[in-house]
C-alpha positions in Angstrom: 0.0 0.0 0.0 2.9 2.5 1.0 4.6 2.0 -2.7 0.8 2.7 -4.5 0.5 5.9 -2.4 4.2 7.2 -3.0 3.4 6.6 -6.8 0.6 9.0 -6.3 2.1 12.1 -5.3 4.1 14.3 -7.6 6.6 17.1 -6.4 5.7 20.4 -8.0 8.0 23.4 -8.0 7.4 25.6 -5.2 7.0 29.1 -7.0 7.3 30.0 -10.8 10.9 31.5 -10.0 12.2 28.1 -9.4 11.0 26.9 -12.7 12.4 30.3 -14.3 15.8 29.6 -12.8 16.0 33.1 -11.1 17.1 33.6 -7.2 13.8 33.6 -5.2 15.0 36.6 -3.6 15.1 38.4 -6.4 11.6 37.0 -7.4 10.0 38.2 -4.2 11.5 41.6 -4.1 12.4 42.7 -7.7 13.8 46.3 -6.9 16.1 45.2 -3.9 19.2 46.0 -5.6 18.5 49.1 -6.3 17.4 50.0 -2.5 20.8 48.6 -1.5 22.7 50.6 -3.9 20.5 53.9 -3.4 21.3 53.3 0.3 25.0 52.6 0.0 24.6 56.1 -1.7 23.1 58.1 0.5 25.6 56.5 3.3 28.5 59.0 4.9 31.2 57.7 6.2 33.0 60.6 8.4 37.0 60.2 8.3 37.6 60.4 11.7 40.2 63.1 13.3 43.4 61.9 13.0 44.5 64.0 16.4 42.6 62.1 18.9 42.9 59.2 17.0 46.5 59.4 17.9 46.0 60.7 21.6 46.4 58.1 24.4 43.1 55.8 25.4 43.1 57.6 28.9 42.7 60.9 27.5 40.3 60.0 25.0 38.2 58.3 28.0 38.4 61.0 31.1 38.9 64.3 31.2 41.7 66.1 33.1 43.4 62.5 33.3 46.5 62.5 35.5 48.8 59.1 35.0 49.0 57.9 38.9 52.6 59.1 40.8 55.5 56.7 39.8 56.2 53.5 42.3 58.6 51.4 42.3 56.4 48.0 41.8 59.2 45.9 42.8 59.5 47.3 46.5 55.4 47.0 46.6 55.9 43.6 46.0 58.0 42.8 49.0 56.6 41.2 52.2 57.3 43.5 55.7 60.1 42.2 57.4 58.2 42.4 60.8 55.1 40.9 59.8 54.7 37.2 60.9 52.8 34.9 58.5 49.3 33.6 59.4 49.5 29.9 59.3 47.6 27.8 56.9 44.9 25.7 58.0 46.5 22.3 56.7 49.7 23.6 58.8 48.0 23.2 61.9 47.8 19.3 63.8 44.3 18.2 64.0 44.7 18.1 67.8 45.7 21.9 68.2 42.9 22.5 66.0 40.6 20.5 68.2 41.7 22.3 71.4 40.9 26.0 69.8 37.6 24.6 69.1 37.1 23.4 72.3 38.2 26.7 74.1 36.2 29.2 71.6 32.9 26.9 72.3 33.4 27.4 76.4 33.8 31.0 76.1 30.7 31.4 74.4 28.3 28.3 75.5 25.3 27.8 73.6 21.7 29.2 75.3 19.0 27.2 74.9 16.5 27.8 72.5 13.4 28.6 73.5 10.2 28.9 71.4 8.6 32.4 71.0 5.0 32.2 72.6 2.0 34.6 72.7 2.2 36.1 75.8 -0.8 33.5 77.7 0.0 30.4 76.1 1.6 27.7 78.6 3.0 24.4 77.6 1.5 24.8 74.2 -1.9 24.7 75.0 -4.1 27.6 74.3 -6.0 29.6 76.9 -9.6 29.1 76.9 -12.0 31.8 76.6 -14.3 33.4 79.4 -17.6 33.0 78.8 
């Protein structure tokens, strides 16, 4: 049955520029090349100034720019001599870690919590109304 109803259909061209050989596009919109070239026309094209062209980003971007005050990168790159390093967390022993724990967790102990009420409830169980 499939082969019977293949036989059936028959491809048609899609519009009558296929069949002419032409570019559809120009089929659907016949004056398009003139548009483009009228537009390409009436297109400017400013030369831009060659002075701040040639001036430095920073001055084209702010105004009054002012390069920052020379420093010598070299000597801000330097650790202080005094300064002691902060030690890294997989340079500490697990038992030395364990102990600051400890201490930090008895100089601020834990208050229990306690669950906000209404003002007349006790235990939970609301206050019954006066009659």
């Amino acid at each position: 049955m499939l082969s019977s109803t293949n036989a059936q259909i028959q491809s048609k061209p899609k519009t009558e520029a296929m069949n002419d050989g032409r570019n559809p596009l120009e089929f659907m919109f016949p004056d398009l090349q003139r548009d483009l070239a009228n537009l390409q026309v009436k297109e400017v094209k400013p030369q831009p100034d060659k002075a701040i062209i040639s001036a430095p980003v920073e001055n084209r971007l702010f105004t009054n720019y002012k390069a920052p005050a020379g420093q010598n990168k070299a000597a801000a790159r330097t650790f202080k001599s005094g300064a002691t390093p902060i030690p890294m967390a997989s340079d500490v022993s697990a038992t030395d870690a364990m102990n600051k724990l400890k201490a930090a967790q008895a100089a601020q102990p834990v208050k229990p919590f306690v669950s906000p009420t209404q003002g007349s409830e006790v235990n939970n169980t609301p206050v019954k109304k006066k009659s």
